[in-house]
N, C-alpha and C positions, 0 to 999 in steps of 0.2 A: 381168734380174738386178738391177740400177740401180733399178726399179720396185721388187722384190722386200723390199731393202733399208730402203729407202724407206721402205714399210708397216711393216717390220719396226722401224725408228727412229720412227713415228710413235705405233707401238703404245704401244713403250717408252714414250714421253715421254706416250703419255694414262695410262697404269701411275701413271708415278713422279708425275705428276699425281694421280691419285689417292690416290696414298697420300701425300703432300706435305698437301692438301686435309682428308682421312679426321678430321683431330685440329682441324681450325677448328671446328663446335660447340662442341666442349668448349671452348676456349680461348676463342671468342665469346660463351660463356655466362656463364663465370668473369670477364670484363672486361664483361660487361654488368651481372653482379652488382658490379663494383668501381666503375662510371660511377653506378649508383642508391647505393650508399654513400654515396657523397663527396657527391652531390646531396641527401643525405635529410642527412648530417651538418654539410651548409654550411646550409641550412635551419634546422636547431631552434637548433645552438651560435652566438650572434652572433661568437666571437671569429673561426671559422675563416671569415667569411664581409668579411674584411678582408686585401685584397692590397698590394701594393706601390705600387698606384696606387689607391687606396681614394680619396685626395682629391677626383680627377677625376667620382667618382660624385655629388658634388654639384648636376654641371653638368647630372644628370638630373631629371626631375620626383618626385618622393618617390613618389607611386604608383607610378608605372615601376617604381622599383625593386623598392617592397614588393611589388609584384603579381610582380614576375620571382622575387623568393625564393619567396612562397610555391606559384608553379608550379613553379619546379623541384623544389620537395618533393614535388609530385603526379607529375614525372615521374620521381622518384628513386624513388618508391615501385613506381610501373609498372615500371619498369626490374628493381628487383628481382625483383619477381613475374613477369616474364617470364623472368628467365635462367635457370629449371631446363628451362622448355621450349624454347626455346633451343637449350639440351644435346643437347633431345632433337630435334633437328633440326625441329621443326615450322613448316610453311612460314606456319600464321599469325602465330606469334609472329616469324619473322623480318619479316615485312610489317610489325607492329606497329611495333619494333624500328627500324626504318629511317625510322619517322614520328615517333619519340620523339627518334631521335641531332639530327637537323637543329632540332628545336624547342628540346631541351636546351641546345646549341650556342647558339641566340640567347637564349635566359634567362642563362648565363654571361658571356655580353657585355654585356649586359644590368645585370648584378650587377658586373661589373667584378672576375671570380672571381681566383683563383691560373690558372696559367697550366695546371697538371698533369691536372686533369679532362678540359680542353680539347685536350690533346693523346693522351688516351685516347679521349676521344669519337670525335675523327678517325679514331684507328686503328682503334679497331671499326668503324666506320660503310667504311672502306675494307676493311676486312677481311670484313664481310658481305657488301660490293658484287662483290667479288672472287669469292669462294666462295659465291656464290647458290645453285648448282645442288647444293650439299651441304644446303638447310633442303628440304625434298621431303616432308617426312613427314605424313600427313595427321591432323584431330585422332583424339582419343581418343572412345567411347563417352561419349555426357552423361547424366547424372541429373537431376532438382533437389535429389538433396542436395548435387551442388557450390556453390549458390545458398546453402544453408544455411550449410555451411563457410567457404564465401567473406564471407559475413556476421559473424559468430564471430570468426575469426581475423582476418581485416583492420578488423572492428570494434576489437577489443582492440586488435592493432596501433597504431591510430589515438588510441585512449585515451590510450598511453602515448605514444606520440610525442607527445602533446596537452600530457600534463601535462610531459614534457619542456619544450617551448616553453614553456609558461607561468610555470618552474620556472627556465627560460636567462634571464628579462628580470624580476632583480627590482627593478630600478627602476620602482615604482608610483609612483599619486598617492594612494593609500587606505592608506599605513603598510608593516605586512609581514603580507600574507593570509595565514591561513593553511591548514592540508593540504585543509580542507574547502573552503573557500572557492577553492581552485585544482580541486579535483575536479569543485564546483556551476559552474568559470566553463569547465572542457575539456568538461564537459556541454552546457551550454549552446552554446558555442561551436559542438562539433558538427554542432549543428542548426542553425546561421547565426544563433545570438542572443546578443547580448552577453551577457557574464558577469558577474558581482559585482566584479570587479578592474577598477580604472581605472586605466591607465598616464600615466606623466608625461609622456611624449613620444607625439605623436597616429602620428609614423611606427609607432612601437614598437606603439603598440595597433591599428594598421591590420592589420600583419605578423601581430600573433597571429591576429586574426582574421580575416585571410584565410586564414591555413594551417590556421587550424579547418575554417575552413568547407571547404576545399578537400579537408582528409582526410574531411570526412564527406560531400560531393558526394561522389568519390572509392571509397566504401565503397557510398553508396547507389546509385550508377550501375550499378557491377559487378555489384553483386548482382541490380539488374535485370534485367541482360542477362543473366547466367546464368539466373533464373530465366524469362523470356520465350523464351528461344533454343528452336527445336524441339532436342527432346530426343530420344539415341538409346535406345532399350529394351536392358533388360537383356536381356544374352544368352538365349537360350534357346530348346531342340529342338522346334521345330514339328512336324506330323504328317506332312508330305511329308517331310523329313528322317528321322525318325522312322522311317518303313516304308521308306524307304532304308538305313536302317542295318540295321533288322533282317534286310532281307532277305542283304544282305553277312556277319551272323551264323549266319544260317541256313547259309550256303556255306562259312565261315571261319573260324566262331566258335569251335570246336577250335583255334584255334592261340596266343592268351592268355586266360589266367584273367581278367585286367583288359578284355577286350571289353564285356562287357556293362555296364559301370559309362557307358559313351559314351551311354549311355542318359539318363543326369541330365538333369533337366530345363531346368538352369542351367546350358549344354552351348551352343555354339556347335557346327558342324561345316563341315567343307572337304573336299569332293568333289574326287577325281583328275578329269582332263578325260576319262577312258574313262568315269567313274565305278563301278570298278570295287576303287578303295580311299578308307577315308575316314579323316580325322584329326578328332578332336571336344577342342576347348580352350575354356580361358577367359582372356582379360585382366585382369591383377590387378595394378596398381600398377605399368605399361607392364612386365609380363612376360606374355608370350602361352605360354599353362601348356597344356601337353599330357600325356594320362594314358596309362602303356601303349603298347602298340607299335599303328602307323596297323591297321585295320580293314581286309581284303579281301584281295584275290590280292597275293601276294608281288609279281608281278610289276609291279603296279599301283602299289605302295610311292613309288615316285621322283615319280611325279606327282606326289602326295599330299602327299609332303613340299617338292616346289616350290612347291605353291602354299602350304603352311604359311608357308615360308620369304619369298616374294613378299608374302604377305600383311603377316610383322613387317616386313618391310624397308619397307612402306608405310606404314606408322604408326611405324616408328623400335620397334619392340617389341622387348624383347629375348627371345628364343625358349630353350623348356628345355621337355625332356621326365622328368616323373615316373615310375619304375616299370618301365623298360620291359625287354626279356628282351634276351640277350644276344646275339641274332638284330636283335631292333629298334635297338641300341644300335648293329653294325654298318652297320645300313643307313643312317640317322642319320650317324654319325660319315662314310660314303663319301660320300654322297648331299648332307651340306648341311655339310660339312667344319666338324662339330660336336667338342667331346670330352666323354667322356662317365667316369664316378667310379663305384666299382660302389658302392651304400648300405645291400645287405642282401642278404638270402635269401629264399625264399616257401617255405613248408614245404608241400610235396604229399604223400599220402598215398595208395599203390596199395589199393584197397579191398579185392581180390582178394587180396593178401598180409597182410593187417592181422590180426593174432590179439592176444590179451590173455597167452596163454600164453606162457612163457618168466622168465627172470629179470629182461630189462629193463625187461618189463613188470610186474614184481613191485606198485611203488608204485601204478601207473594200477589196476589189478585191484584193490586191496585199500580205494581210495578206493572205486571204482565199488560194490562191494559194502557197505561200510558206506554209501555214499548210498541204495541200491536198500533194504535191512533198514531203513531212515529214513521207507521211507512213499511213496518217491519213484516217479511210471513218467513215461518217455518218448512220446514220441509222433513217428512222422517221415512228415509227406506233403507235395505237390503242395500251391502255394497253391491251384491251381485246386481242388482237394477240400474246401475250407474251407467253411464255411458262410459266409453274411454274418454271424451272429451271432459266429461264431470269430472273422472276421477282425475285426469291430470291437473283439473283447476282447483280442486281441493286440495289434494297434495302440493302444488304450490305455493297456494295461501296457507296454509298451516308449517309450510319448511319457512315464511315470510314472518310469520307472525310469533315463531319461535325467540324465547326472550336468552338463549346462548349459542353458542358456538360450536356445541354440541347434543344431540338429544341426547337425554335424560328419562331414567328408567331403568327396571332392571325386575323388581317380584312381582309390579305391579302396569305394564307399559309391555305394548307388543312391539315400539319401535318400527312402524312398517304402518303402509296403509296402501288398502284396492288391490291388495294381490289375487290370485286366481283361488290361492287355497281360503283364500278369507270372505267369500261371497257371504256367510251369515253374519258377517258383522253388519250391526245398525249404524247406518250416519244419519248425524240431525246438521241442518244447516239453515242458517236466516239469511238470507235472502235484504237485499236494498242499495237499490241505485246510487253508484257514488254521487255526490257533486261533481258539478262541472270545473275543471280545473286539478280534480282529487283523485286520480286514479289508483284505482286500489288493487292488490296484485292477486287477489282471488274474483274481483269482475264485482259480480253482484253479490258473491258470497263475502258477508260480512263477518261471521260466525260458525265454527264448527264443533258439535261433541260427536267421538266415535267411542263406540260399544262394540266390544266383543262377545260371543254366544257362552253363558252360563249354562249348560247342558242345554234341553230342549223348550226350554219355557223362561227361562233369563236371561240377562246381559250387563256388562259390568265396564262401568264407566272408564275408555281407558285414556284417553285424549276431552281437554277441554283447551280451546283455543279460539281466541277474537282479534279484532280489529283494532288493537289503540284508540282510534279517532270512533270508532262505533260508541252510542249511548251507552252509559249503565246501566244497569239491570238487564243486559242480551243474554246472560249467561242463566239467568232464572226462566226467561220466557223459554229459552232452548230445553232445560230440564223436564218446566213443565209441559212443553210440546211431546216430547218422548214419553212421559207418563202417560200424558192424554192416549195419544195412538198406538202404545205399545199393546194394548189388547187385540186391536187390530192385528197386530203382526203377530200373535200368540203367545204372548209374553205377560208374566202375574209378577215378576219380581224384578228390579230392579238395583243394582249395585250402586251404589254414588262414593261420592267421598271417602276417605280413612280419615276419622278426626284424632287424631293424637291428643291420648293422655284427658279425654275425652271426660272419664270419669271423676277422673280430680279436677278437672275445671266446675264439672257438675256440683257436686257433693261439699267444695269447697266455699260456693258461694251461698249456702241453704243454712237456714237456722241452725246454729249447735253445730257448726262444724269447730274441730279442735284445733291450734292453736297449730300445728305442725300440718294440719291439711290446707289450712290458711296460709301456710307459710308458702308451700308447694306450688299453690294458684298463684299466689303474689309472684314465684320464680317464674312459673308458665307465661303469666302476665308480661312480667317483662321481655321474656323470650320472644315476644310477638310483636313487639318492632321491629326485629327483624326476619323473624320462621312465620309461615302460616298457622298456626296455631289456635288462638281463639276466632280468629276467622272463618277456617274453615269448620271449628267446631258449628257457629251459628249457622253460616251459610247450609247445612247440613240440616242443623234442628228446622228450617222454617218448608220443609218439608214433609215432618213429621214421620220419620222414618223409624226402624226397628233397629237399636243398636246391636249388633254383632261383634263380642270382643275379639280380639287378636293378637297373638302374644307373638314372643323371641323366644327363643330356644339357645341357650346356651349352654357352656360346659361348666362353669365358675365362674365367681363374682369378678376373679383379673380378667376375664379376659374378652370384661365386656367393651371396656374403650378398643381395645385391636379391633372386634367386630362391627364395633360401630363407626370407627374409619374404614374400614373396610367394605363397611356396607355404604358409604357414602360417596365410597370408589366407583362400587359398581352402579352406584344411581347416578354419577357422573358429577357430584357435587365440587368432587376432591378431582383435577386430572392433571395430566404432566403434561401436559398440551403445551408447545410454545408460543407466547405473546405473540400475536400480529400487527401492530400499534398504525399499520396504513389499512386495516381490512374496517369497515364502517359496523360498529358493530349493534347488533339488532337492538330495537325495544325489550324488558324482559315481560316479557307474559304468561299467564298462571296458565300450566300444564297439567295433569296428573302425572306424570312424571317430578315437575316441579315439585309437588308436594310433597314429593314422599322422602324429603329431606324431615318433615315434621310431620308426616302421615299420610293415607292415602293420594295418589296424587289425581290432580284433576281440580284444585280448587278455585275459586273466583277469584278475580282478578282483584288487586288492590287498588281503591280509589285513588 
């Protein structure tokens, strides 16, 4: 019993230990960013770098000193560029970190500082030694455009801290330089060569030009090593992986519209340990992104999602799932004590029940026919039916008709069309002779929607793309041609749209809605001059479909703006792409990738 106890208060105390612990990152990181301030602003301002016993620094050798200020501007700098990883638990940057406190520490004694750094130094330096076992995280995926970045931004950096210094000591012996003449000497400097300015005192022109030189070692070192370091590949679904998944489609693929998009190629994936479910994500800006509910047997689910969860926990990742159904959302929220936000609807459409006739259908019917009297005909088959000559002419008019500079897409978009593994996907295409004088870069093809296979009797809208110059309403005759024919090809269900926030646009406008759901619609409202939003909620209703909710999965209420830049990353909204200002740049036209900046993508075009 004694024993029992025992364990029972040992537990407690590793518990409240850990939760005691849980918040030193953060707090480690934020006083490692406050110990590189004070070091980077005793550094360039001479006043702050005069203490109480400032005299006694005489009794040092003048290099000593100068060489101790301008190192600790090298580690003031480090210091800051470490504490957001830091934060982020990563055990190299705590290593770093622990080799920086103790060096910093003798440059301040050294300098003969203010007393207040020195006793921050301490405490972080105790306070990582303390809670070691909370920096565990391993790094991130590398590129060389970190190398690039890193060059760029701590280049500039260094600039201006440069002309700072040069700009903090204007006692020269050459008069009062001026703006040029300080730019030509932090240049210079840089590179370890003295500059156009000569100071009156040799300490004074030592300083500068060590801490020049020291920020441009500093810049050129890093960069090195970032760019030397072996680097990890970007993400992405190899062919063992690959026939893994699909064969779990083949079994399972029936149970989300969003399965087959795990297919991207820019797709990581993580096998359950039966391997009989799979979760396929990407990392974007430490949010480990997952599309849809995990892949395979329900039952296999839990694996799937530990090892998702083991995996962020390994790299400090913060974890969130896009899109996923309200089945996946449970399992999630039990399984990795997630919570999750519902963010829309998915509009299904029973093909079996679909007619044009009736009243509701009045508008959809009346469009269709004055498209069809226009000239217009549809087409709907199997990619695998395609010619190679088809598929090349699709595929160009839709890479034509794309409204950026990059496809867009990522939980809901396969990114790819007419490959050999994707023979079951549907493409619908209209069909009409340009004008004469108007050549159009898909020929006859005016309009394309491609669909990817929902298990063995769906397919899920992933691609909607037209014409600019084509009629309005091409994109309804196109929907409703697929409806029509899809029984033909064996198909009862139908994916469409994701309408965002779907519910409160509904509920919002209805008798007795309250004053804060009215409010919400009125924000939604405005939102949609610029996002798809109530647009494609309608474009969806006049269809008559069955709403399917779909939530996010997150960890905490902070840290949903991280994932929702992050998720705007991988849909391609947000990119680091550089300006082309001579390349002509396209029309923009409504995508299902587009959309899913405000919800499923794939939605009509804007008048």
């Amino acid at each position: 019993m004694k024993d029992s106890v025992a364990t029972g208060e040992r537990s407690s105390h590793t518990r409240l230990r850990a939760v005691s612990y849980n918040r030193v990152p953060t707090v480690a990181g934020y006083l490692c960013l406050l110990v590189g301030v004070l070091d980077v602003l005793g550094a360039i301002f001479p006043r702050m770098r005069h203490g109480r016993v400032h005299t006694l620094a005489m009794a040092l050798p003048g290099a000593v000193s100068t060489l101790a200020t301008a190192a600790s501007l090298i580690v003031g700098v480090s210091m800051v560029m470490l504490a957001h990883a830091l934060r982020r638990r990563k055990r190299r940057a705590w290593r770093a970190v622990m080799l920086l406190l103790p060096a910093g520490a003798v440059l301040q004694l050294l300098r003969w500082h203010q007393h207040v750094p020195g006793v921050v130094t301490v405490l972080l330096f105790v306070l990582l030694l303390v809670a070691r076992r909370e920096f565990y995280a391993l790094s991130d995926p590398r590129t060389r455009w970190r190398a690039l970045w890193n060059f760029l931004l701590l280049g500039a950096f260094s600039f201006g801290a440069g002309l700072l210094i040069v700009s903090a000591h204007p006692r020269t012996g050459t008069g009062s330089p001026g703006l040029t003449d300080r730019l030509q000497h932090v240049a210079y400097g840089l590179t370890g060569i003295e500059g156009p300015i000569h100071y009156a005192s040799d300490r004074t022109g030592d300083l500068v030009y060590y801490s020049l030189a020291g920020l441009g070692l500093l810049t050129a070192a890093t960069t090195i090593y970032l760019a030397l370091r072996p680097s990890t590949p970007v993400p992405f679904l190899g062919e063992e992986e690959e026939r893994r998944l699909r064969a779990l489609l083949d079994r399972h693929g029936e149970r989300d519209s969003l399965g087959y998009f795990a297919l991207r190629r820019d797709k990581n994936v993580l096998f359950s340990p039966s391997g009989k479910a799979a979760i396929a994500y990407r990392v974007v800006s430490g949010v480990m992104l997952a599309g849809g509910d995990p892949i395979g047997d329900v039952e296999a689910w839990p694996g799937a999602i530990k090892e998702f969860m083991d995996t962020a926990a390994r790299h400090a990742w913060v974890p969130a799932v896009m899109g996923c159904s309200e089945t996946g959302g449970e399992v999630w929220t039990r399984e990795a004590g997630l919570n999750a936000l519902e963010i829309g609807d998915e509009a299904v459409v029973d093909t079996g029940a679909f007619s044009l006739s009736g009243r509701p259908m009045r508008n959809v019917r009346q469009m269709v026919n004055r498209i069809e009297r226009g000239g217009y005909t549809c087409r709907v088959r199997r990619v695998r039916d395609l010619s190679g000559q088809e598929r090349e002419q699709i595929r160009a008019a839709a890479a034509a008709w794309r409204g950026t500079e990059v496809e867009r897409g990522f939980s809901m978009a396969l990114g790819r069309f007419g490959e050999p593994g994707d023979g079951d996907c549907v493409v619908v295409t209209a069909h009409k002779e340009p004008e004469a004088g108007d050549p159009a870069p898909g020929g006859d093809v005016r309009a394309v929607l491609h669909f990817v296979p929902w298990g063995g009797d769906g397919i899920s809208l992933e691609l909607m793309r037209r014409d600019r110059t084509a009629d309005p309403g091409l994109n309804e005759l196109l929907i409703v041609k697929a409806l029509q024919q899809a029984p033909g090809l064996g198909i009862r269900r139908v994916s469409l749209n994701f309408a965002m926030f779907r519910a409160a646009l509904a509920r919002g406008e209805r008798l007795g809605a309250g004053p804060a759901l009215r409010a919400w619609r009125g924000l939604l409202l405005f939102l949609s001059r610029w996002f798809q939003i109530e647009s494609l909620y309608k474009f969806n209703a006049k269809f008559q479909p069955v709403w399917e909710p779909r939530f996010l999965v997150y960890p905490t209420a902070r840290d949903l703006l991280r994932i929702s830049l992050a998720a705007l990353q991988a849909e391609a909204f947000l990119t680091l792409s550089w300006p082309v200002p001579w390349r002509r740049k396209p029309q923009r036209l409504p995508t299902k990738a587009r959309a899913a900046a405000v919800g499923r993508p794939g939605g009509p075009p804007v008048p």
